[in-house]
DSSP file (Angstrom, degrees, kcal/mol; ACC not computed):
  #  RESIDUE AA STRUCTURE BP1 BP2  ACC     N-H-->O    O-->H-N    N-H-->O    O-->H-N    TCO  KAPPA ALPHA  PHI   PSI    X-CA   Y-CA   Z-CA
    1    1 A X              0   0    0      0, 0.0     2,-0.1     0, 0.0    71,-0.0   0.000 360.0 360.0 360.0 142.0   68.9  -75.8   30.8
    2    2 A X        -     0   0    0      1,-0.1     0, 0.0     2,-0.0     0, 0.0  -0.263 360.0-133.7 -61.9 127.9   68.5  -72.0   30.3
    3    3 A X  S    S+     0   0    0      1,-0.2    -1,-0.1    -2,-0.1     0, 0.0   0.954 107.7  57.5 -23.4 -70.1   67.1  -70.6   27.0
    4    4 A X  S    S+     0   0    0      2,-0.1    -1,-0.2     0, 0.0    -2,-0.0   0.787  79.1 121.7 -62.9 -37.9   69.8  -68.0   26.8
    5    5 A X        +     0   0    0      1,-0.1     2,-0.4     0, 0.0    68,-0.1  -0.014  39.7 174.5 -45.2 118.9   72.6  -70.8   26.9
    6    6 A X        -     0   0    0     66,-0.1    -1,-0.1    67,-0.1    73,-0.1  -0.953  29.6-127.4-142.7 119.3   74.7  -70.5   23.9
    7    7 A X        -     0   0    0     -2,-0.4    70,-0.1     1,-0.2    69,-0.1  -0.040  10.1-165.4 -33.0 145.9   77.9  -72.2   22.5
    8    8 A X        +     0   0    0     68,-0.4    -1,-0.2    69,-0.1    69,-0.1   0.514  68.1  75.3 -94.6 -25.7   80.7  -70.0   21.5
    9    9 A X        -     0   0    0     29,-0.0     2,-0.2     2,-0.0    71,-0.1  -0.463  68.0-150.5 -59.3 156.6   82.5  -72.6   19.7
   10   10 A X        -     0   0    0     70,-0.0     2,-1.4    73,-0.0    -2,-0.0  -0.769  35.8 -83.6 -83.0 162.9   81.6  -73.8   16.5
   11   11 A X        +     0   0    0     -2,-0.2    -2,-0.0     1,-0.1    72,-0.0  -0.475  53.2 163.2 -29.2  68.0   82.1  -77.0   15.1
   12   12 A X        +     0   0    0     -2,-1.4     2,-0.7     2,-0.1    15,-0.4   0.172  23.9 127.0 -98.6  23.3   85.7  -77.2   13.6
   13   13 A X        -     0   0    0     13,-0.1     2,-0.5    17,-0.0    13,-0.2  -0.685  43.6-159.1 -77.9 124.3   86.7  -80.7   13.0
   14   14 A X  E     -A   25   0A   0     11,-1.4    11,-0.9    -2,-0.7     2,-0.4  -0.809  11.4-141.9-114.6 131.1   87.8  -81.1    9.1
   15   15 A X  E     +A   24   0A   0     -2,-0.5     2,-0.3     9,-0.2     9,-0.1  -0.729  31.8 166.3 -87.6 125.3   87.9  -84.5    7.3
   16   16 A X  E     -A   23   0A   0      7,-0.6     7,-3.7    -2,-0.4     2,-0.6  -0.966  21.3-150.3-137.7-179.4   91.1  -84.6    4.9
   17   17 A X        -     0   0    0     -2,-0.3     2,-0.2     5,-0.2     5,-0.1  -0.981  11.9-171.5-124.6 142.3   92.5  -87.9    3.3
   18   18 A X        -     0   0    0     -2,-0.6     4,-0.1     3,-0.1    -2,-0.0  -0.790  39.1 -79.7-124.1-159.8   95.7  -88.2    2.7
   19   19 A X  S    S+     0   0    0     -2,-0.2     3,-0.1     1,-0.1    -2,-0.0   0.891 123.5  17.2 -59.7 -21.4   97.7  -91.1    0.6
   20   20 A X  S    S+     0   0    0      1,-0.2     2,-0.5     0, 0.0    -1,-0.1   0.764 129.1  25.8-114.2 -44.7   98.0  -94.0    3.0
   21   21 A X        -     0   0    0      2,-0.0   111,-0.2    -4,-0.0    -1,-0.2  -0.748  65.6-118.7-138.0 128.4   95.0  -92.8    5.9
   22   22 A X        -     0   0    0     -2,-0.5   110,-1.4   109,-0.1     2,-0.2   0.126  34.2-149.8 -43.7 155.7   92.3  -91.1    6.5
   23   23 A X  E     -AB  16 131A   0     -7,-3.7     2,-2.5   108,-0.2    -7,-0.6  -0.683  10.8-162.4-134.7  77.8   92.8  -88.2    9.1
   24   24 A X  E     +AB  15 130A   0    106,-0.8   106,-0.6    -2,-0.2     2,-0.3  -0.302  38.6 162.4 -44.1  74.0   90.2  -86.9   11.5
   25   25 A X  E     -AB  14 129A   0     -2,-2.5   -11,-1.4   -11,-0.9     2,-0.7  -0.860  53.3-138.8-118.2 141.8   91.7  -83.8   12.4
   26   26 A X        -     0   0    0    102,-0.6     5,-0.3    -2,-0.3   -13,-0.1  -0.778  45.5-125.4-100.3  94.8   91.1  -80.3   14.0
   27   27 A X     >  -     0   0    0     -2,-0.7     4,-1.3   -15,-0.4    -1,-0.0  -0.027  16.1-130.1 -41.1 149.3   93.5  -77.8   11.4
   28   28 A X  H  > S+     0   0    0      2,-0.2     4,-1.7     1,-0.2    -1,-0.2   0.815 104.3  57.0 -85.4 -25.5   95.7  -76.1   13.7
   29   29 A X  H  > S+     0   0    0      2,-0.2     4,-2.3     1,-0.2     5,-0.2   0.992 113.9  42.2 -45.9 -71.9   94.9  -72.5   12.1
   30   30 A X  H  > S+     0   0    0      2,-0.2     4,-0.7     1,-0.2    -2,-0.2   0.524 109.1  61.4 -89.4 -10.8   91.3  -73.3   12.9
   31   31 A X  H >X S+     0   0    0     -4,-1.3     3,-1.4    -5,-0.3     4,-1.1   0.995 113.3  37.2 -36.4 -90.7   92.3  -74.9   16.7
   32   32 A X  H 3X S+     0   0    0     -4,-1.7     4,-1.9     1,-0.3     5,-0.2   0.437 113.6  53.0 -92.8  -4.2   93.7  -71.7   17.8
   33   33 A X  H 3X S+     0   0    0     -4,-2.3     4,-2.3     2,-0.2    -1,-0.3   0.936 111.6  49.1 -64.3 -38.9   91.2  -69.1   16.1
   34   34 A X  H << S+     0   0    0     -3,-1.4    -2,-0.2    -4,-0.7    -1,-0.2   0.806 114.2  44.7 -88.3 -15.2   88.8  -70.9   17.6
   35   35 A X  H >X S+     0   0    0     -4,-1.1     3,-3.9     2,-0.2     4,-2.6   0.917 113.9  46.6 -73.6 -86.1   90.9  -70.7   21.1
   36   36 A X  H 3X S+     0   0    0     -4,-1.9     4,-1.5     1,-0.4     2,-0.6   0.910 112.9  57.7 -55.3 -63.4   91.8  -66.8   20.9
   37   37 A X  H 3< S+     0   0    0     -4,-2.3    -1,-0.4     1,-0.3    -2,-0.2   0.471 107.4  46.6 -37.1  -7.0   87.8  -66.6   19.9
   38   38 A X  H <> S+     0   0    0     -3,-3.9     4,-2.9    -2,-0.6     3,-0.3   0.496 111.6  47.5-132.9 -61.0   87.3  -68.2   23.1
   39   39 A X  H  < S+     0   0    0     -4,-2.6     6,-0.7    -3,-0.2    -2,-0.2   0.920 111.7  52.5 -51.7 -48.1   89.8  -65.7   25.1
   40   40 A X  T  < S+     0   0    0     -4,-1.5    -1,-0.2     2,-0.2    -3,-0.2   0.332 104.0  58.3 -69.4 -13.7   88.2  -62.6   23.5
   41   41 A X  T  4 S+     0   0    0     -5,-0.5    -2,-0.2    -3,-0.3    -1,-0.1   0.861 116.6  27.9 -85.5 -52.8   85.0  -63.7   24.5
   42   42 A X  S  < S-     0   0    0     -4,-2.9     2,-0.4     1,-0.1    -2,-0.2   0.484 110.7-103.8 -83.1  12.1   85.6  -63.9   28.1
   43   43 A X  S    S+     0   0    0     -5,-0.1     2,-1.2     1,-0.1     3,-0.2  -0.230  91.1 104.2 124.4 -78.4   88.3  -61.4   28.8
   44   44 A X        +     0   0    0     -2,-0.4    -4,-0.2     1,-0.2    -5,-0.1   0.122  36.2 114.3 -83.9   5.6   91.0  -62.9   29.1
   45   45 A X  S    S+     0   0    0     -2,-1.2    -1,-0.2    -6,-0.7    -5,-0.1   0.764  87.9  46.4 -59.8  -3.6   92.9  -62.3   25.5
   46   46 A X  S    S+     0   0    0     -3,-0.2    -1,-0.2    -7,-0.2     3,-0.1   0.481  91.0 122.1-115.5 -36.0   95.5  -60.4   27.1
   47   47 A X        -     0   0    0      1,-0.1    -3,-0.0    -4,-0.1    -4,-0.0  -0.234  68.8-104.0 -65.3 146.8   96.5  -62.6   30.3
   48   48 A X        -     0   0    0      1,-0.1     2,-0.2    -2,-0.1    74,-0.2  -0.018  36.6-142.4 -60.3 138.8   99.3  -64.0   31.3
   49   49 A X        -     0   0    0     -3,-0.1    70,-0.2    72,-0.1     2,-0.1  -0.531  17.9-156.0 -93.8-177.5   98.9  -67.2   30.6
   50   50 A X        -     0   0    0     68,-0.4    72,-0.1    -2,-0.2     3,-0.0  -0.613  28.7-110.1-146.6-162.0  100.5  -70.4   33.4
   51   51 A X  S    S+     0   0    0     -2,-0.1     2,-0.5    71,-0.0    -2,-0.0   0.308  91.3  56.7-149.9 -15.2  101.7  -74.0   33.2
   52   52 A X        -     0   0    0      1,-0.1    67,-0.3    63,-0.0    -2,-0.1  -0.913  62.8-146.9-109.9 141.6   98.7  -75.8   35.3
   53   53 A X  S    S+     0   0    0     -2,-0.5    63,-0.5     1,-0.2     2,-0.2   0.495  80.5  14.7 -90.4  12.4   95.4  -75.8   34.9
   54   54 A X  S    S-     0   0    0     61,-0.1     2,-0.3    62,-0.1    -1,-0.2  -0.931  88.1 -94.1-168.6 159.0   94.1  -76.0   38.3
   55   55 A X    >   -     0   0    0     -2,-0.2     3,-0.6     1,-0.1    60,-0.0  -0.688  48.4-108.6 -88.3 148.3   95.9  -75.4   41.6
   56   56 A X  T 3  S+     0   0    0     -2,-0.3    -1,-0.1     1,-0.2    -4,-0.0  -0.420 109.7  22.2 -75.7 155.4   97.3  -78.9   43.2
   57   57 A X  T 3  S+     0   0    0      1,-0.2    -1,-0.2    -3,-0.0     2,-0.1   0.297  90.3 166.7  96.8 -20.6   95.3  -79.7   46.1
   58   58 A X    <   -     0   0    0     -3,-0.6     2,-0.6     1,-0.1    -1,-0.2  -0.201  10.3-175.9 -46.3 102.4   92.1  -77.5   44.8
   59   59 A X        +     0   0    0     -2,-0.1     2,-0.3     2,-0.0    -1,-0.1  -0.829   8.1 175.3 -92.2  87.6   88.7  -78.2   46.7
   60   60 A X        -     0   0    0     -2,-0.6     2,-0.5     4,-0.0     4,-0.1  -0.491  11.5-161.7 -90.5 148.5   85.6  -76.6   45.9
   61   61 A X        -     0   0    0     -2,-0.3    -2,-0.0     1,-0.1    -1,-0.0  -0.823  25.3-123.7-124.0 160.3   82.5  -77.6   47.6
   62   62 A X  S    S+     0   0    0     -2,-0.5     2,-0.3     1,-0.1    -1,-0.1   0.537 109.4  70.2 -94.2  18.1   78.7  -76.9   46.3
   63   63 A X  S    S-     0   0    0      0, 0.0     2,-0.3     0, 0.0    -1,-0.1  -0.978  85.9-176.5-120.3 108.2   78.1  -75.2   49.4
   64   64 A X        -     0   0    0     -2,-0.3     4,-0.1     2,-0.2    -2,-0.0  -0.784  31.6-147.1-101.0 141.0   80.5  -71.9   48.4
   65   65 A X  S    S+     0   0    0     -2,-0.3    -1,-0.1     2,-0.1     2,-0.0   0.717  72.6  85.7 -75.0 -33.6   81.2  -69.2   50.6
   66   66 A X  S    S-     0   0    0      1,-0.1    -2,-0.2     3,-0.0     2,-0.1  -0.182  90.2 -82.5 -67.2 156.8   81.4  -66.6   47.6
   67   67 A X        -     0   0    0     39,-0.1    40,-1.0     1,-0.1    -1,-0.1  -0.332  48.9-109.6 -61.2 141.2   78.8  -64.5   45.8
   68   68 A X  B     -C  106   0B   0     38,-0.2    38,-0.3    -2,-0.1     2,-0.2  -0.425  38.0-158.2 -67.0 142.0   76.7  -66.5   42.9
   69   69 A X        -     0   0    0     36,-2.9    38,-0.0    35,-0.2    -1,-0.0  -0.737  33.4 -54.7-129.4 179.7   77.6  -65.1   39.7
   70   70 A X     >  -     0   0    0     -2,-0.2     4,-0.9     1,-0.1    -1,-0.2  -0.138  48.2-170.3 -64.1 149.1   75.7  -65.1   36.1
   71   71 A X  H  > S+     0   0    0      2,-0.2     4,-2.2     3,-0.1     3,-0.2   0.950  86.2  61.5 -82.1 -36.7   74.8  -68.6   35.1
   72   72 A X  H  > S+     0   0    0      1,-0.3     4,-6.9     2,-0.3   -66,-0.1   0.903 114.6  45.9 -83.3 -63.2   73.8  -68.3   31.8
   73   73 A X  H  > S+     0   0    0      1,-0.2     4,-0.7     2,-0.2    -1,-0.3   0.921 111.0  47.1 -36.8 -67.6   77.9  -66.9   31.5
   74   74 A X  H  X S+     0   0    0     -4,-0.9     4,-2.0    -3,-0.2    -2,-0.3   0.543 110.5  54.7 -97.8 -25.6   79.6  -69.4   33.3
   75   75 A X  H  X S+     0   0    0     -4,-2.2     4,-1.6     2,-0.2     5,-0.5   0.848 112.6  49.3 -59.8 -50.5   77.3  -72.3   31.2
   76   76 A X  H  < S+     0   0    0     -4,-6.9     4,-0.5     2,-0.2   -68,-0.4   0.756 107.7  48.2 -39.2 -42.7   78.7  -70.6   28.2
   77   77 A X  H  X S+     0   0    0     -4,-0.7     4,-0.8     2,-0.2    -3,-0.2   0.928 116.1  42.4 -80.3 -70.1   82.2  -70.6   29.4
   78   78 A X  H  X S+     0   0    0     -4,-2.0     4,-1.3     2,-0.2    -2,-0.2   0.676 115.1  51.8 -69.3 -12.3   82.2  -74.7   30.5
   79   79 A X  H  X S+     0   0    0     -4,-1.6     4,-2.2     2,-0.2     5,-0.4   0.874 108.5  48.8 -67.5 -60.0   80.2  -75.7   27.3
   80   80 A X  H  > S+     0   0    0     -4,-0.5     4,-0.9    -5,-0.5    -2,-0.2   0.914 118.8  42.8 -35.7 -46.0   82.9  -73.8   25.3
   81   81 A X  H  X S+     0   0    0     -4,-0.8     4,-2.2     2,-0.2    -1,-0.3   0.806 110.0  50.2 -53.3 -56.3   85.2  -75.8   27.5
   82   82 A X  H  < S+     0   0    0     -4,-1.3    -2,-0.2     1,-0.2    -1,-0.2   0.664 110.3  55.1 -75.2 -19.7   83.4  -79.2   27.3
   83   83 A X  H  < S+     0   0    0     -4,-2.2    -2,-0.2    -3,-0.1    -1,-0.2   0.725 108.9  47.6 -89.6 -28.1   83.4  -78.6   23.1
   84   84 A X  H >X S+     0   0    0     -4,-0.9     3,-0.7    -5,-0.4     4,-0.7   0.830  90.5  76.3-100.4 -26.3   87.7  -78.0   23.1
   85   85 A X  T 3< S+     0   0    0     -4,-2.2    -1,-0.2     2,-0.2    -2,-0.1   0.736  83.0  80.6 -51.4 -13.7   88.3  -81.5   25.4
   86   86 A X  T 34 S+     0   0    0      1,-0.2    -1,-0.2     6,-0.1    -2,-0.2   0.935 113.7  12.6 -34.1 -78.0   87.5  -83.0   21.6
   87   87 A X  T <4 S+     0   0    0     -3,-0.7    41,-0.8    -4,-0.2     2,-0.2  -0.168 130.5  54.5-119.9  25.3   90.9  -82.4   20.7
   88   88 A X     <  +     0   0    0     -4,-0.7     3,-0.2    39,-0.2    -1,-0.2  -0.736  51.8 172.6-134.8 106.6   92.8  -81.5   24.2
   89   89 A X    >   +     0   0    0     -2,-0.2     2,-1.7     1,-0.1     3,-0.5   0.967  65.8  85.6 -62.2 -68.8   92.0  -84.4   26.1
   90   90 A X  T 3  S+     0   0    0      1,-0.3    -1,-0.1     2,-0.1    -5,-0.1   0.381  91.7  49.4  26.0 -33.1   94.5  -82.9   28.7
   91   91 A X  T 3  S+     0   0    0     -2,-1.7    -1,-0.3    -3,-0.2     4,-0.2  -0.236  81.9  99.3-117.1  41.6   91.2  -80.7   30.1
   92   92 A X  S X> S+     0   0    0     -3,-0.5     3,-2.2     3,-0.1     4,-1.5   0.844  87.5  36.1 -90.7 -77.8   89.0  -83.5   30.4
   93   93 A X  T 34 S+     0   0    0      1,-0.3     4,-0.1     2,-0.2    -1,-0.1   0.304 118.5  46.0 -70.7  -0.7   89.5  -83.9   33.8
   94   94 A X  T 3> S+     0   0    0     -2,-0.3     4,-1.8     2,-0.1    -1,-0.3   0.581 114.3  56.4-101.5 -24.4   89.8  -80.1   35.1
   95   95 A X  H <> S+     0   0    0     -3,-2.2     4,-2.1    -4,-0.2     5,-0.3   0.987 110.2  43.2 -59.7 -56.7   86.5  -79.3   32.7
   96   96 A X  H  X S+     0   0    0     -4,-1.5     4,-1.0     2,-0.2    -1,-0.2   0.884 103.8  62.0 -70.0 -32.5   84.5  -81.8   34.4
   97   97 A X  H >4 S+     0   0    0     -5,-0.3     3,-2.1     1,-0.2    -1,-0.2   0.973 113.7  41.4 -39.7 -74.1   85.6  -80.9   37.9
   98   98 A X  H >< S+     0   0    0     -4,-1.8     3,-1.0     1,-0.3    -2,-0.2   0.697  99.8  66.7 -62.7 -25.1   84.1  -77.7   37.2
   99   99 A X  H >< S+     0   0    0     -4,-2.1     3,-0.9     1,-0.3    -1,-0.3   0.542  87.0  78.4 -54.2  -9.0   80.8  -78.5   35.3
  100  100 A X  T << S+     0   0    0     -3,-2.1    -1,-0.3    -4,-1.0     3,-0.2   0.708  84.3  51.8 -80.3  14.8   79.8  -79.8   38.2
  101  101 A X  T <  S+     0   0    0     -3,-1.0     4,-0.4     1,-0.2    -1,-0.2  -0.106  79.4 116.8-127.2  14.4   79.0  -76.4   40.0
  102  102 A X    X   +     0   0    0     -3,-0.9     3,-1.0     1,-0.2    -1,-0.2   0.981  68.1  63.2 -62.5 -41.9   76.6  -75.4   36.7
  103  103 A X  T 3  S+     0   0    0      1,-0.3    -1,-0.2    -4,-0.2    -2,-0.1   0.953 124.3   1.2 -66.2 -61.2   73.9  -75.3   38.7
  104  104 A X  T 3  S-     0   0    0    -42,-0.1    -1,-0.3   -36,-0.0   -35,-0.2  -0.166  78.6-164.9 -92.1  38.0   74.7  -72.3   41.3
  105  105 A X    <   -     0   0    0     -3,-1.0   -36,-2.9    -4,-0.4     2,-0.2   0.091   6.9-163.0 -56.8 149.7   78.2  -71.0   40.1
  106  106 A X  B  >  -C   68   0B   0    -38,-0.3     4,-2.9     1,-0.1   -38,-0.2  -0.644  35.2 -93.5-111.9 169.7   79.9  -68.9   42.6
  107  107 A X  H  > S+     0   0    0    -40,-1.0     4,-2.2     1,-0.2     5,-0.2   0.948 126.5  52.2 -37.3 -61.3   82.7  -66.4   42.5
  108  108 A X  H  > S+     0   0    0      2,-0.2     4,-1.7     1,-0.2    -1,-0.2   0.853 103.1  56.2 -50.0 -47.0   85.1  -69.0   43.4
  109  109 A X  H >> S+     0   0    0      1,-0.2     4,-2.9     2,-0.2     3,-0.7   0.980 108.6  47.3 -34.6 -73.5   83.9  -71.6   40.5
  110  110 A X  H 3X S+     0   0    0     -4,-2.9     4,-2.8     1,-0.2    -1,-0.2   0.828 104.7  64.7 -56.1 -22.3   84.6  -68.8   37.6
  111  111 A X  H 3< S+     0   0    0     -4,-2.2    -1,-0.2     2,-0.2    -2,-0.2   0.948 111.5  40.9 -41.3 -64.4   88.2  -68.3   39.7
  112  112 A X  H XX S+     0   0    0     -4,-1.7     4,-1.8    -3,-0.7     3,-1.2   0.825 108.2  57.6 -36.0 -62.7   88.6  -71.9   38.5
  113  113 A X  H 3X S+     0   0    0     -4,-2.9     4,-2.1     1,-0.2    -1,-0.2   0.874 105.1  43.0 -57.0 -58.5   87.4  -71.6   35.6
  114  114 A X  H 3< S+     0   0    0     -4,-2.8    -1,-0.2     2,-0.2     4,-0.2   0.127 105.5  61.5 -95.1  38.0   89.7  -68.9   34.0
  115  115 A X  H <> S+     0   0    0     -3,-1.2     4,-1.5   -62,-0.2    -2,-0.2   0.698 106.1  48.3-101.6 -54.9   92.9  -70.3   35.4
  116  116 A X  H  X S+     0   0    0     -4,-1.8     4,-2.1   -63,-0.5    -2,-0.2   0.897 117.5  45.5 -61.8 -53.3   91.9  -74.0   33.0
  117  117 A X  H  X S+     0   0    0     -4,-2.1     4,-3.6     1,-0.2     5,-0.5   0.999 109.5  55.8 -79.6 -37.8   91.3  -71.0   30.0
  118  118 A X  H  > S+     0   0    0      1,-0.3     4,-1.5     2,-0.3   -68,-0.4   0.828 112.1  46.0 -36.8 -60.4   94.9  -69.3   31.2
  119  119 A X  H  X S+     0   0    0     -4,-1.5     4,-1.2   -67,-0.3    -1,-0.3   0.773 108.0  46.4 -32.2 -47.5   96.2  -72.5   30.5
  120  120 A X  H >< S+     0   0    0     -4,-2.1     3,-0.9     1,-0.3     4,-0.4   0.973 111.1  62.9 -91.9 -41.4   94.6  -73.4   27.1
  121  121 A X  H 3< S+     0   0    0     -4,-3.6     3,-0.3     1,-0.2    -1,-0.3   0.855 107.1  37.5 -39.8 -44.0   95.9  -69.9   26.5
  122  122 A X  H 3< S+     0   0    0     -4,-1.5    -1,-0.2    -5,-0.5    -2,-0.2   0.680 122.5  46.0 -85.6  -1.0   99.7  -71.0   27.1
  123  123 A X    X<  +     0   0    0     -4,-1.2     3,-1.7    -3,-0.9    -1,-0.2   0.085  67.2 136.8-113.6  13.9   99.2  -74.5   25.2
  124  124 A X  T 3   +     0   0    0     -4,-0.4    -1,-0.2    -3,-0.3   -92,-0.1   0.769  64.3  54.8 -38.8 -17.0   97.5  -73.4   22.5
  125  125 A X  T 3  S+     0   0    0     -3,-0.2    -1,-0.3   -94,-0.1     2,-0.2   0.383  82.6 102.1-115.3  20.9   99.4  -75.5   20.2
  126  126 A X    <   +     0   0    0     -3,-1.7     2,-0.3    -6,-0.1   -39,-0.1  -0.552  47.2 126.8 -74.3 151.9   98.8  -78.7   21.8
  127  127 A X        -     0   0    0     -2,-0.2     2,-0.3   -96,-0.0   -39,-0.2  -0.940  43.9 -95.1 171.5 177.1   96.2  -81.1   20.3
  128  128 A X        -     0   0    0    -41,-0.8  -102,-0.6    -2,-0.3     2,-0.4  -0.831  18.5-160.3-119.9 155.9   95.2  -84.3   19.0
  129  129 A X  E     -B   25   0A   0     -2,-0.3     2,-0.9  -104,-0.1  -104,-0.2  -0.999  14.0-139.9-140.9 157.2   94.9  -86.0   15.8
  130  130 A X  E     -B   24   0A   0   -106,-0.6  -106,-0.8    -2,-0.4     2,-0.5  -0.852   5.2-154.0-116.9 103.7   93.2  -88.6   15.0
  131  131 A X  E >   -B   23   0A   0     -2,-0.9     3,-1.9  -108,-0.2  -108,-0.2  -0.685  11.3-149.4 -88.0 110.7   94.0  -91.8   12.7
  132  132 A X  T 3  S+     0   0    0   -110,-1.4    -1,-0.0    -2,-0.5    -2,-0.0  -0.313  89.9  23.8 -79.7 145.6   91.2  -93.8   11.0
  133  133 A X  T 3         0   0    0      1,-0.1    -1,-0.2  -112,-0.0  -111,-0.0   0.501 360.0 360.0  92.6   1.3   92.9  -97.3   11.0
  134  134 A X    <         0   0    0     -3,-1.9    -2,-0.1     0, 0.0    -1,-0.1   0.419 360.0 360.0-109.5 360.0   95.7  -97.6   13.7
């Protein structure tokens, strides 16, 4: 892994109790700063956001036709990614598609990449919570 690689998330998961169960939960205040924080980092804070997170049918291969873009970015970007599947399971399976291309990313990869945050841009207020005892 690269030096330079650095999270943009932090850590926002908040323990509260309430009367009948404890509640692992992500505050939803602190969900979607940490989302818009995530948008503003790459760009994107201002796009239209869409209703998929990947195009059906979508095939990338790990021999890409497109120019290599920064890694060090585009590691940033799917960590950031790989940190918000916590509490949106819903991008587990479009994150991991793309982490697999960390090694070289190409034009085409990052394509990918910021249609899945255009998405968590139009769902922000989807999430999970979590219930100690159910």
């Amino acid at each position: 892994m690269s030096k330079n690689f650095k999270m943009i998330l932090v850590c926002s998961a908040i323990t509260s109790t309430s009367k009948c169960n404890k509640v692992l939960s992500t505050s939803p205040s602190v969900k979607v700063h940490t989302q818009k924080k995530l948008m503003n980092t790459v760009g994107l804070a201002d796009s239209n956001p869409i209703r998929t997170p990947m195009e059906a049918r979508l095939q990338l291969r790990k021999a890409g036709t497109t120019t290599i873009v920064d890694s060090t970015n585009y590691r940033s970007i799917v960590g950031s990614l790989c940190y918000l599947v916590n509490t949106r399971p819903d991008l587990a399976y479009f994150v991991g598609y793309v982490s697999k291309f960390i090694e070289a990313p190409r034009k085409e990869y990052l394509v990918a990449v910021k249609r899945i945050l255009r998405y968590v841009a139009g769902t922000r207020g989807l999430g999970v919570r979590y219930y100690a005892g159910r």
